[in-house]
Jmol script that loads the backbone (N, CA, C; Angstrom):
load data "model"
ATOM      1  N   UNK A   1      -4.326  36.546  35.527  1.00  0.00           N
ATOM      2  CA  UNK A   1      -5.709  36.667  35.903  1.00  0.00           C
ATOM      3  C   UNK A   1      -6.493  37.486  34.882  1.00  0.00           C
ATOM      4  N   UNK A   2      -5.688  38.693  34.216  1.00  0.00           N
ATOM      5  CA  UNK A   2      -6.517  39.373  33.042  1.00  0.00           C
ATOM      6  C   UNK A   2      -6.634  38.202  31.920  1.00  0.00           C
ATOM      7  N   UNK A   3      -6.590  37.488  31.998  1.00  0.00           N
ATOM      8  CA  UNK A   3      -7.089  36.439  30.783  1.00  0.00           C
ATOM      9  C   UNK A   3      -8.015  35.746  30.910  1.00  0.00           C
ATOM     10  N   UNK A   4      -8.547  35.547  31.758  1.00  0.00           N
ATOM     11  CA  UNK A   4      -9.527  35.029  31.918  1.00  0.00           C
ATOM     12  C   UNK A   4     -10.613  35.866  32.188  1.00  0.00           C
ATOM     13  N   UNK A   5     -10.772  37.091  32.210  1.00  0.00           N
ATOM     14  CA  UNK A   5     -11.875  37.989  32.315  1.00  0.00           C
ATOM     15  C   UNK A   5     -11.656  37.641  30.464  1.00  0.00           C
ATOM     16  N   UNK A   6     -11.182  37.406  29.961  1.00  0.00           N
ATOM     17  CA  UNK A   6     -11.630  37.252  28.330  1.00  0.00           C
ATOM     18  C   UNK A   6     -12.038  36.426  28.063  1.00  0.00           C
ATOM     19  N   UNK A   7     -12.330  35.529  28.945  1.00  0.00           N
ATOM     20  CA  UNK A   7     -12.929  34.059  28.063  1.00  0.00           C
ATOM     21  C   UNK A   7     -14.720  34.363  28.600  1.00  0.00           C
ATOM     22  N   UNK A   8     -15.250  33.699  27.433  1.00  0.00           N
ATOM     23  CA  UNK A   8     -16.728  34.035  26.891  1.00  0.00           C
ATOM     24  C   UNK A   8     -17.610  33.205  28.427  1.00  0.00           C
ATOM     25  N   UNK A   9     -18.107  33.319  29.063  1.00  0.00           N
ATOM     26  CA  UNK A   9     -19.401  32.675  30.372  1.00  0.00           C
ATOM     27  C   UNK A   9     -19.564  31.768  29.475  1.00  0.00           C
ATOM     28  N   UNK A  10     -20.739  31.710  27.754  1.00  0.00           N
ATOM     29  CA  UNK A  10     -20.972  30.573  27.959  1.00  0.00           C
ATOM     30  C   UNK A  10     -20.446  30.390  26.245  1.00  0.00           C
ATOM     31  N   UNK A  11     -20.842  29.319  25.493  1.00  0.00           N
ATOM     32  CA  UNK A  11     -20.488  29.335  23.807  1.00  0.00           C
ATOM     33  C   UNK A  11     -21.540  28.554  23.490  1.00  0.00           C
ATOM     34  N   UNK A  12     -21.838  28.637  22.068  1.00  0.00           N
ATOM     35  CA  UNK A  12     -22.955  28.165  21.533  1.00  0.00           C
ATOM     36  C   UNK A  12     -22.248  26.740  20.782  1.00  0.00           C
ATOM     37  N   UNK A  13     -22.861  26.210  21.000  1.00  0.00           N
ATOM     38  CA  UNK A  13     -22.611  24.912  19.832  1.00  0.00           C
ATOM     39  C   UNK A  13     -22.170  25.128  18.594  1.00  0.00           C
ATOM     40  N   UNK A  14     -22.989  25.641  18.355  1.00  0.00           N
ATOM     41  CA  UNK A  14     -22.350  26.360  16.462  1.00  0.00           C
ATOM     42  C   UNK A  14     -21.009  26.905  16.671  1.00  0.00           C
ATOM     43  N   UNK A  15     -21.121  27.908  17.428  1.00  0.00           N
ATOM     44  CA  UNK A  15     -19.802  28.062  17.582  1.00  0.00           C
ATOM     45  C   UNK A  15     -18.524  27.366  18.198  1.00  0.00           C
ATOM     46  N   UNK A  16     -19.112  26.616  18.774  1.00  0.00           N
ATOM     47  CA  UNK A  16     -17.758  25.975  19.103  1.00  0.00           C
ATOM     48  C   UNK A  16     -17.808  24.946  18.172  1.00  0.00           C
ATOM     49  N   UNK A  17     -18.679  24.432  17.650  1.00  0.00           N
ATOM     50  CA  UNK A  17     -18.366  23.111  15.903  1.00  0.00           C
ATOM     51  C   UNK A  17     -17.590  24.251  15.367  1.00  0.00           C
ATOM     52  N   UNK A  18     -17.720  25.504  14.810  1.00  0.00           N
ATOM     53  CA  UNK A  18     -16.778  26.146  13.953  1.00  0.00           C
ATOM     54  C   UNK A  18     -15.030  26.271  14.476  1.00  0.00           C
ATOM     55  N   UNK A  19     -15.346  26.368  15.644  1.00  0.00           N
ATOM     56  CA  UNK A  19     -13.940  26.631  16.390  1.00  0.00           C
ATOM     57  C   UNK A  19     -13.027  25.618  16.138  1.00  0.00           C
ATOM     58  N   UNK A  20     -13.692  23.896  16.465  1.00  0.00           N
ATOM     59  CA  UNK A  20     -12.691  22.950  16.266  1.00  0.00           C
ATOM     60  C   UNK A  20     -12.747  22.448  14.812  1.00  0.00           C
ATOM     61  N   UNK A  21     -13.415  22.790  13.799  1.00  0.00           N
ATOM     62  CA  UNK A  21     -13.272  22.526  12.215  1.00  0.00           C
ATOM     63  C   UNK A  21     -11.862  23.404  12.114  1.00  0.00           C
ATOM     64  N   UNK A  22     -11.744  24.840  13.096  1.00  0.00           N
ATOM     65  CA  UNK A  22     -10.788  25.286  12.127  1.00  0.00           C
ATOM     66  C   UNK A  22      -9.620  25.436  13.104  1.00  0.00           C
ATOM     67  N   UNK A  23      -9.128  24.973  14.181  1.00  0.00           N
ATOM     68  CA  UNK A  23      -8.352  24.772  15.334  1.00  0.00           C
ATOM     69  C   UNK A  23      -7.363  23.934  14.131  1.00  0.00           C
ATOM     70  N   UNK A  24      -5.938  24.954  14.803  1.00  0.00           N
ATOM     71  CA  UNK A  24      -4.596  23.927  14.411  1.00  0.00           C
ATOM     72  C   UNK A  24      -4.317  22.519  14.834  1.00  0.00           C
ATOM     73  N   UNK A  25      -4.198  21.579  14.214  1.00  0.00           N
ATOM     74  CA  UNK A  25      -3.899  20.374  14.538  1.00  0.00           C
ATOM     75  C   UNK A  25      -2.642  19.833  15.589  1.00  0.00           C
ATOM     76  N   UNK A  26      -2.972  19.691  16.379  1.00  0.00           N
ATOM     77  CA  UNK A  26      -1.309  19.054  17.013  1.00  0.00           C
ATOM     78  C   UNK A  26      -0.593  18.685  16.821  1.00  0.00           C
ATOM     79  N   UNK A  27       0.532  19.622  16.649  1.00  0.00           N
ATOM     80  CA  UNK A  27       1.749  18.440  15.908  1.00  0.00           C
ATOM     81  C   UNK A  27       2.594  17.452  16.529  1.00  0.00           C
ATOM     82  N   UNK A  28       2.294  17.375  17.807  1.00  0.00           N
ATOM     83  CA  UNK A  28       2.473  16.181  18.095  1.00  0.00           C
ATOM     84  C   UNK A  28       2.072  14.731  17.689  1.00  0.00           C
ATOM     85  N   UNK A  29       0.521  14.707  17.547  1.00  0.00           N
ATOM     86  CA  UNK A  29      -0.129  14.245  17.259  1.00  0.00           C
ATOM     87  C   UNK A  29      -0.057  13.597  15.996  1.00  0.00           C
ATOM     88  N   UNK A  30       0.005  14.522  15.234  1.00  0.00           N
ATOM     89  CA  UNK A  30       0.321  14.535  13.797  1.00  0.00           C
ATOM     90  C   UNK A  30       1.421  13.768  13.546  1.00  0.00           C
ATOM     91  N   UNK A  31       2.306  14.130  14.105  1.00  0.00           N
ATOM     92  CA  UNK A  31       3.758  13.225  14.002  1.00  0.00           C
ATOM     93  C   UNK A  31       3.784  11.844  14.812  1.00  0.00           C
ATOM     94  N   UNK A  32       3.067  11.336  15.460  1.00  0.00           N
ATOM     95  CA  UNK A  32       2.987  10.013  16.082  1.00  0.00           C
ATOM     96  C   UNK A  32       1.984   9.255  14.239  1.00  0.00           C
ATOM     97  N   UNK A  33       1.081   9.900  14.222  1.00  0.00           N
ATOM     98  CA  UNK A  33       0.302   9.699  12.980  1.00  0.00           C
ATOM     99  C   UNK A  33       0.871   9.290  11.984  1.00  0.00           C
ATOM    100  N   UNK A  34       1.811  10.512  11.779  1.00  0.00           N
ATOM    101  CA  UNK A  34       3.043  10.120  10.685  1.00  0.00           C
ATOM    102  C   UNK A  34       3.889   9.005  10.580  1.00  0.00           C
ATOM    103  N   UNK A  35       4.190   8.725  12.113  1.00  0.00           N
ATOM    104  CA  UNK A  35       5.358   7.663  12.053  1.00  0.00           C
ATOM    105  C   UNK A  35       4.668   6.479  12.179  1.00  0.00           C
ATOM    106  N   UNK A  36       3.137   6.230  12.391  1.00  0.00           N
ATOM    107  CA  UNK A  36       2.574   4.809  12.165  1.00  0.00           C
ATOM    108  C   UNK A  36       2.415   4.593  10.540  1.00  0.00           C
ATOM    109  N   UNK A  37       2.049   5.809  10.014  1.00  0.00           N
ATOM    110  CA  UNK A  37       1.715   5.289   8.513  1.00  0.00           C
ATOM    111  C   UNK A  37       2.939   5.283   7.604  1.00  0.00           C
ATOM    112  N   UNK A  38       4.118   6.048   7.780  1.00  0.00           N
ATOM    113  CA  UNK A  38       5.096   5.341   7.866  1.00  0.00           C
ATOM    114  C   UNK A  38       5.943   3.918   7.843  1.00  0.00           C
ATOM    115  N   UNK A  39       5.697   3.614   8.861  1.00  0.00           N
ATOM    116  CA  UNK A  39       5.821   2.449   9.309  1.00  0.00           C
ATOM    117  C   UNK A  39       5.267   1.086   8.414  1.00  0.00           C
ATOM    118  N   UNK A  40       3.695   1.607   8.503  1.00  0.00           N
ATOM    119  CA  UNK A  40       2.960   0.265   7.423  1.00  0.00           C
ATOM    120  C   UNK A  40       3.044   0.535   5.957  1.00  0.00           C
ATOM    121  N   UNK A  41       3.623   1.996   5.841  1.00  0.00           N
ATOM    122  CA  UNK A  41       4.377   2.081   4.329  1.00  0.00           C
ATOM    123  C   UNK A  41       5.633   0.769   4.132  1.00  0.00           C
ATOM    124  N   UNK A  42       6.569   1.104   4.991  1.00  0.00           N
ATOM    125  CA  UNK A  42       7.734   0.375   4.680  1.00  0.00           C
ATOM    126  C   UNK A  42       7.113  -1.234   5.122  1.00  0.00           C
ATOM    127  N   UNK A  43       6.315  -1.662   5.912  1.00  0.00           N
ATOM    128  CA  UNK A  43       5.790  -2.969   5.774  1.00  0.00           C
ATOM    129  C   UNK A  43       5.714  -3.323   4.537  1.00  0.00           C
ATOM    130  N   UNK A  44       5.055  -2.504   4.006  1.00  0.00           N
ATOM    131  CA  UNK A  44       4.044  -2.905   2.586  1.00  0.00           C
ATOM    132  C   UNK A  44       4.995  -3.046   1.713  1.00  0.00           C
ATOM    133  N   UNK A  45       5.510  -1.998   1.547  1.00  0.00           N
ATOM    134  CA  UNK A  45       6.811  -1.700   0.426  1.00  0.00           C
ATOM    135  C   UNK A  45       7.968  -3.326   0.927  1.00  0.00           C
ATOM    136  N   UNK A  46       8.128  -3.739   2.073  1.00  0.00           N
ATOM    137  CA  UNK A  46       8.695  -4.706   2.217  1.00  0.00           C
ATOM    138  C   UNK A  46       8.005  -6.337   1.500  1.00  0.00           C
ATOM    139  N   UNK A  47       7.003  -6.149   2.043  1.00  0.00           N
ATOM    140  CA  UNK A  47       6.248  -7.107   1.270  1.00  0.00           C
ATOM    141  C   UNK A  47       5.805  -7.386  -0.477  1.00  0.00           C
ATOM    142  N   UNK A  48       5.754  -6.059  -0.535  1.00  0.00           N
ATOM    143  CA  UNK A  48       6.145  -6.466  -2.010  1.00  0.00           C
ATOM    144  C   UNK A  48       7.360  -6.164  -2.436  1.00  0.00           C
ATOM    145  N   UNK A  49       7.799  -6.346  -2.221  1.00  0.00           N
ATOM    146  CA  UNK A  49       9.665  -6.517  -2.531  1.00  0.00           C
ATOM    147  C   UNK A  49      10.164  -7.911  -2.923  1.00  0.00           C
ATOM    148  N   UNK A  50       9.358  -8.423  -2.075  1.00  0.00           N
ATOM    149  CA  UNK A  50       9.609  -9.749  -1.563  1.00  0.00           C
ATOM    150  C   UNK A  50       8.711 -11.114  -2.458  1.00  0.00           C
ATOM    151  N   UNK A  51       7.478  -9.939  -2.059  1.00  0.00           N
ATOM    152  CA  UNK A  51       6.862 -10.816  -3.794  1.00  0.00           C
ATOM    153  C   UNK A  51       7.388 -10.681  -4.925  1.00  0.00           C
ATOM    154  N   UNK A  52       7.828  -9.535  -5.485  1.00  0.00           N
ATOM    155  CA  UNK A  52       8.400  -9.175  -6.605  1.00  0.00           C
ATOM    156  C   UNK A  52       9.395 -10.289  -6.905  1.00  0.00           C
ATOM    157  N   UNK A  53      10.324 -10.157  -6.210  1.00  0.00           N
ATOM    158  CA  UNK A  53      11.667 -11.647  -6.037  1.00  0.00           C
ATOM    159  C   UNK A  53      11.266 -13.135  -6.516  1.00  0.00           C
ATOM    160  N   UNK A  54      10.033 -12.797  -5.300  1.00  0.00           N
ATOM    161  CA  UNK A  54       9.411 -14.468  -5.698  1.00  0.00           C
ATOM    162  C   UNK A  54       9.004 -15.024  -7.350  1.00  0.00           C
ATOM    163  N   UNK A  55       7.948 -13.930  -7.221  1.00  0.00           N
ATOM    164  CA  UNK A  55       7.235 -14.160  -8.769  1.00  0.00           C
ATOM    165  C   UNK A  55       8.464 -14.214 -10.111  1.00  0.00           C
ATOM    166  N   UNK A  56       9.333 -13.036  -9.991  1.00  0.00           N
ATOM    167  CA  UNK A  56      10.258 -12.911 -11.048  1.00  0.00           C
ATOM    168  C   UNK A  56      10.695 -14.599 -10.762  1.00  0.00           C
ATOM    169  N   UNK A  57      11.361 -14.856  -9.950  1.00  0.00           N
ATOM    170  CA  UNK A  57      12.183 -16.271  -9.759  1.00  0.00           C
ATOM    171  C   UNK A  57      11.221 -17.689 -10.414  1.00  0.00           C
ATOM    172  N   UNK A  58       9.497 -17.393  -9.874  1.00  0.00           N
ATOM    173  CA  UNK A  58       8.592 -18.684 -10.790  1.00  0.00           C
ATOM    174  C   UNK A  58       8.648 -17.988 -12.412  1.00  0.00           C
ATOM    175  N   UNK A  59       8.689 -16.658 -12.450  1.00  0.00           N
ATOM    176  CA  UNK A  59       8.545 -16.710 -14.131  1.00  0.00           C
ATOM    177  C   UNK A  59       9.888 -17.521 -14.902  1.00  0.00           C
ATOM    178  N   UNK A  60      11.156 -17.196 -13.819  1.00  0.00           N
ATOM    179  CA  UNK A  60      12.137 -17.590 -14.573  1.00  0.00           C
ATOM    180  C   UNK A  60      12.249 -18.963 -14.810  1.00  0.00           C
ATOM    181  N   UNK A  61      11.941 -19.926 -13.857  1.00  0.00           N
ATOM    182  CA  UNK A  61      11.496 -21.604 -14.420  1.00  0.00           C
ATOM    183  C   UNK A  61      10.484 -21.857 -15.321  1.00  0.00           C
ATOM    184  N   UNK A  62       9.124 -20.745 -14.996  1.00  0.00           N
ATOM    185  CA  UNK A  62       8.070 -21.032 -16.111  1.00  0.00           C
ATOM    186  C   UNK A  62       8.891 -20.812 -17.562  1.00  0.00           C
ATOM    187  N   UNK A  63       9.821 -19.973 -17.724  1.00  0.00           N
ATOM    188  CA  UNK A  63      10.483 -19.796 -19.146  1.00  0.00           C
ATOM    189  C   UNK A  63      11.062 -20.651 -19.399  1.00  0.00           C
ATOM    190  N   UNK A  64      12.048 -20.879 -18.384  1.00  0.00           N
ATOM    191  CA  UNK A  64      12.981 -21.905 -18.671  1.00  0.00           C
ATOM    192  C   UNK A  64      12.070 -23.194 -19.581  1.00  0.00           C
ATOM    193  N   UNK A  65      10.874 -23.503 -19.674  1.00  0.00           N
ATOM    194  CA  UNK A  65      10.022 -24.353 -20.389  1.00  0.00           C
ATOM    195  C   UNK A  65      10.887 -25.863 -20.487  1.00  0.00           C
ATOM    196  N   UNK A  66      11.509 -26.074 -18.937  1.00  0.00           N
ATOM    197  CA  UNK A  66      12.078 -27.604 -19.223  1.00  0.00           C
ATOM    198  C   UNK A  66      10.935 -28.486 -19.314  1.00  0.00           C
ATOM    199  N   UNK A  67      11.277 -29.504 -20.288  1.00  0.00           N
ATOM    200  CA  UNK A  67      10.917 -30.672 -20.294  1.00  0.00           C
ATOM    201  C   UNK A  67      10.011 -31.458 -19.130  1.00  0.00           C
ATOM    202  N   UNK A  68      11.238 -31.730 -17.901  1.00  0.00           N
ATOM    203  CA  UNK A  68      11.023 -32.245 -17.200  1.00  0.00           C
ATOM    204  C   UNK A  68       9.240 -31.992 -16.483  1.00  0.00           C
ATOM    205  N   UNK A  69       8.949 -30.940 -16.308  1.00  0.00           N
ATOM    206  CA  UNK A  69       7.693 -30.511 -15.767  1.00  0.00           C
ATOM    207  C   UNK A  69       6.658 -30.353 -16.352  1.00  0.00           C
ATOM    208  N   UNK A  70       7.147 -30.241 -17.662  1.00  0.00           N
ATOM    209  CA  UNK A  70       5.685 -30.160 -19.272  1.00  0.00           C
ATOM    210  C   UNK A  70       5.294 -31.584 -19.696  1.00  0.00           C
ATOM    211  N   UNK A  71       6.651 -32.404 -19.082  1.00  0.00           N
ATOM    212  CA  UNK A  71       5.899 -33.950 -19.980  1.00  0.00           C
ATOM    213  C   UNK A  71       4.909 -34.548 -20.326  1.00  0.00           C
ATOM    214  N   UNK A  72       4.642 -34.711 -18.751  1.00  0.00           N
ATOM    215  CA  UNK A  72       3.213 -35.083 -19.068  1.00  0.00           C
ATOM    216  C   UNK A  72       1.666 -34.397 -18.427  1.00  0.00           C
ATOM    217  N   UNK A  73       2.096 -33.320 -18.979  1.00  0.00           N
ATOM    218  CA  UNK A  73       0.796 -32.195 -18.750  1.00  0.00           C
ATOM    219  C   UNK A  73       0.113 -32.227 -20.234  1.00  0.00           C
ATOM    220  N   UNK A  74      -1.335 -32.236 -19.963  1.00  0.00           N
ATOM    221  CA  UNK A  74      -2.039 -31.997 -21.023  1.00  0.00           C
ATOM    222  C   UNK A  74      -1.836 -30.579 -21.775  1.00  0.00           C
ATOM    223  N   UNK A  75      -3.026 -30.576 -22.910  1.00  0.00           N
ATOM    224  CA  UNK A  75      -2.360 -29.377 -23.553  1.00  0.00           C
ATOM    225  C   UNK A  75      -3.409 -28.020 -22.990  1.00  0.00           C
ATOM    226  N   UNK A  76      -4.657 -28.218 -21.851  1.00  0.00           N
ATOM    227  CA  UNK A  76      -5.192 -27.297 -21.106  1.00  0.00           C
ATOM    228  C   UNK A  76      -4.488 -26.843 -20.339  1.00  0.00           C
ATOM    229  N   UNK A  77      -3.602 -27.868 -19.443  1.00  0.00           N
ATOM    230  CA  UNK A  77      -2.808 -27.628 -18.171  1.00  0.00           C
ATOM    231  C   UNK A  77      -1.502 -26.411 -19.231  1.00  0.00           C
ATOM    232  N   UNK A  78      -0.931 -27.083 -20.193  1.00  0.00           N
ATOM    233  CA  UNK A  78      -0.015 -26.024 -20.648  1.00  0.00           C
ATOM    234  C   UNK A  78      -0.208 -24.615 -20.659  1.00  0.00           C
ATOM    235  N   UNK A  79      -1.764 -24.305 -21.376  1.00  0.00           N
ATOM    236  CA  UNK A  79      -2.314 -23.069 -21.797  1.00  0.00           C
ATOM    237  C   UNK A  79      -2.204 -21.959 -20.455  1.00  0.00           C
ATOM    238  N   UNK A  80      -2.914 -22.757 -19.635  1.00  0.00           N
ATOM    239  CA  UNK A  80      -3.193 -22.433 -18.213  1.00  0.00           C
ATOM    240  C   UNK A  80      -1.838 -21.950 -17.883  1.00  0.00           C
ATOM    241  N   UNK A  81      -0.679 -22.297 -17.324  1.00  0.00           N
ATOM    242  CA  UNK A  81       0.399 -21.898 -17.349  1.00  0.00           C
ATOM    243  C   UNK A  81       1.309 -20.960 -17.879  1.00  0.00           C
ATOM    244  N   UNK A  82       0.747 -21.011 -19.646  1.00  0.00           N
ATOM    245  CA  UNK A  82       1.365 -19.420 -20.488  1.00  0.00           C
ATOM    246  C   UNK A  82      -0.208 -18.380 -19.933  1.00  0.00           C
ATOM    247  N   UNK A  83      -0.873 -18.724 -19.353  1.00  0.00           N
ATOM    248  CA  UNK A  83      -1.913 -17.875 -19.096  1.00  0.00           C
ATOM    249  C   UNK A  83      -1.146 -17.275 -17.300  1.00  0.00           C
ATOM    250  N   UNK A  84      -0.941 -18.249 -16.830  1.00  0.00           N
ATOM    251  CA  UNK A  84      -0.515 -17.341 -15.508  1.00  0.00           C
ATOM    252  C   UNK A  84       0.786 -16.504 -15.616  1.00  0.00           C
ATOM    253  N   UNK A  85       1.606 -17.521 -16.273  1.00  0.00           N
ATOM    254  CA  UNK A  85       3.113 -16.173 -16.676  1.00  0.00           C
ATOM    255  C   UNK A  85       2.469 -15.065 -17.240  1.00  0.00           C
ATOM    256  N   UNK A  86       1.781 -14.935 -18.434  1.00  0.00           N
ATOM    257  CA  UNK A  86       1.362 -13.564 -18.814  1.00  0.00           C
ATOM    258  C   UNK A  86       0.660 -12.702 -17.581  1.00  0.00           C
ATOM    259  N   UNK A  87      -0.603 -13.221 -16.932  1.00  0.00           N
ATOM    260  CA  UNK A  87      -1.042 -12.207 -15.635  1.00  0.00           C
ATOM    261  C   UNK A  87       0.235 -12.037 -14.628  1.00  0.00           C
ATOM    262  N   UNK A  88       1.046 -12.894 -14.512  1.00  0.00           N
ATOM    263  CA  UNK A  88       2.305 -12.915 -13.419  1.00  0.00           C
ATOM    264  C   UNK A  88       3.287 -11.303 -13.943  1.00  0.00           C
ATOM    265  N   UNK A  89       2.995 -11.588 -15.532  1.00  0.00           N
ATOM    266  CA  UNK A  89       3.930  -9.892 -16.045  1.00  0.00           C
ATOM    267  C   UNK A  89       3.442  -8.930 -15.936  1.00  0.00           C
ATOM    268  N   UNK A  90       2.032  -8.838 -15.963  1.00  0.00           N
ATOM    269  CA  UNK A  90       1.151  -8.131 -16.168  1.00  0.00           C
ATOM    270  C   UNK A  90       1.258  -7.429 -14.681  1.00  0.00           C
ATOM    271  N   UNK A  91       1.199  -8.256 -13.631  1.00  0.00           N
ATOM    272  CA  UNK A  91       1.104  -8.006 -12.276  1.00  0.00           C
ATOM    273  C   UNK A  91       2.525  -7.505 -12.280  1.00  0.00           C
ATOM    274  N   UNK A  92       3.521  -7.838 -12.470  1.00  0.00           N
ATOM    275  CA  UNK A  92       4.790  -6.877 -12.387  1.00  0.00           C
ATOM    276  C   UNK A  92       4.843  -5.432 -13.102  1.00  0.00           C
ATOM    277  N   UNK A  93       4.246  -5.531 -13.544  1.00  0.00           N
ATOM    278  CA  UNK A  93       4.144  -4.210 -14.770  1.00  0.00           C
ATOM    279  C   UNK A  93       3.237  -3.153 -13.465  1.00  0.00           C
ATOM    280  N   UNK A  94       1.653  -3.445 -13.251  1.00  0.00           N
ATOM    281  CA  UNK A  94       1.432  -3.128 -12.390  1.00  0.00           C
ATOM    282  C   UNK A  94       1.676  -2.696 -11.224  1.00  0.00           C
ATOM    283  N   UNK A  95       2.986  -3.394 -10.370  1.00  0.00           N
ATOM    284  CA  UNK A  95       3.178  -3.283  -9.438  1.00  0.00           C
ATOM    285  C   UNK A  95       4.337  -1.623  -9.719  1.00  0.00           C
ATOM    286  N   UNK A  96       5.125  -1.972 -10.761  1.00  0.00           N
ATOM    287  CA  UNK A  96       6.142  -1.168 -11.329  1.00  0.00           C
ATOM    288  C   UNK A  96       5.253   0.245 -11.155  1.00  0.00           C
ATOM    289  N   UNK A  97       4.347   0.469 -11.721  1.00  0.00           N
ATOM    290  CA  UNK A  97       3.585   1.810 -11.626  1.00  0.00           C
ATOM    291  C   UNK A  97       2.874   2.142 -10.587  1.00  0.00           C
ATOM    292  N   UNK A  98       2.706   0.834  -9.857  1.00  0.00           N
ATOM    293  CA  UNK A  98       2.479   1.572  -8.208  1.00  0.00           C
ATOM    294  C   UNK A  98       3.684   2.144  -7.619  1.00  0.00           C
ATOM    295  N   UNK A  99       4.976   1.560  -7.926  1.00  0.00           N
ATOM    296  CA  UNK A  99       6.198   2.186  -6.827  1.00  0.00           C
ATOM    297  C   UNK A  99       6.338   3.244  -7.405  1.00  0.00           C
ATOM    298  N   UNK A 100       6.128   4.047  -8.974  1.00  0.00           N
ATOM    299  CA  UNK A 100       6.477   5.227  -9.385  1.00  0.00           C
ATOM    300  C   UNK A 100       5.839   5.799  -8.351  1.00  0.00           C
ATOM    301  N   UNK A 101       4.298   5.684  -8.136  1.00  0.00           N
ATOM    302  CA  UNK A 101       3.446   6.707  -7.631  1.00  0.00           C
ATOM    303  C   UNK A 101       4.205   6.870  -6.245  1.00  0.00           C
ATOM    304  N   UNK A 102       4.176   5.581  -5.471  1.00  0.00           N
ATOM    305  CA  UNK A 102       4.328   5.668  -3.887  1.00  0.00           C
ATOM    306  C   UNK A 102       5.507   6.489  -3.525  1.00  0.00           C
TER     307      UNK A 102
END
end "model"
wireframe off; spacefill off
backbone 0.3
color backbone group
């Protein structure tokens, strides 16, 4: 009951905006927080995993440069093609220096 003869009748607005700017966060809270972003971390990180696989696997036929699929492509359609393998490395390279960071 002596604790509550300490609490203030009334509070001002100002003061109570200051109170919850600087109030400890719940760590409960915090940790449900944690384990969703978490979560759509390892989504993400799954998903590009998975692209990574993919793309490496089309660069490796785009190299392979058989015959069979160049025959009868013009010589725009060719260009176009050493144009997407190069952005396709480029995008691996990229991706490579996002997983350092993450």
């Amino acid at each position: 009951m002596n604790e509550s003869n300490k609490l203030p009748q009334a509070i001002s607005h100002k003061k109570l905006s200051f109170l919850l700017l600087n109030a400890q966060k719940d760590k409960y809270a915090h940790s449900e927080e944690s384990e969703q972003n978490t979560k759509l971390k390892d989504e993400l990180l799954a998903e590009l995993d998975d692209w990574e696989l993919s793309t490496k696997s089309l660069l490796k036929k785009i190299s392979s440069r058989n015959q069979k699929y160049l025959q009868d492509k013009s010589p725009n359609a060719l260009i176009a093609l050493g144009a997407m393998e190069v952005h396709l490395n480029m995008a691996l390279q990229a991706l490579q220096g996002f997983k350092k960071d993450f």
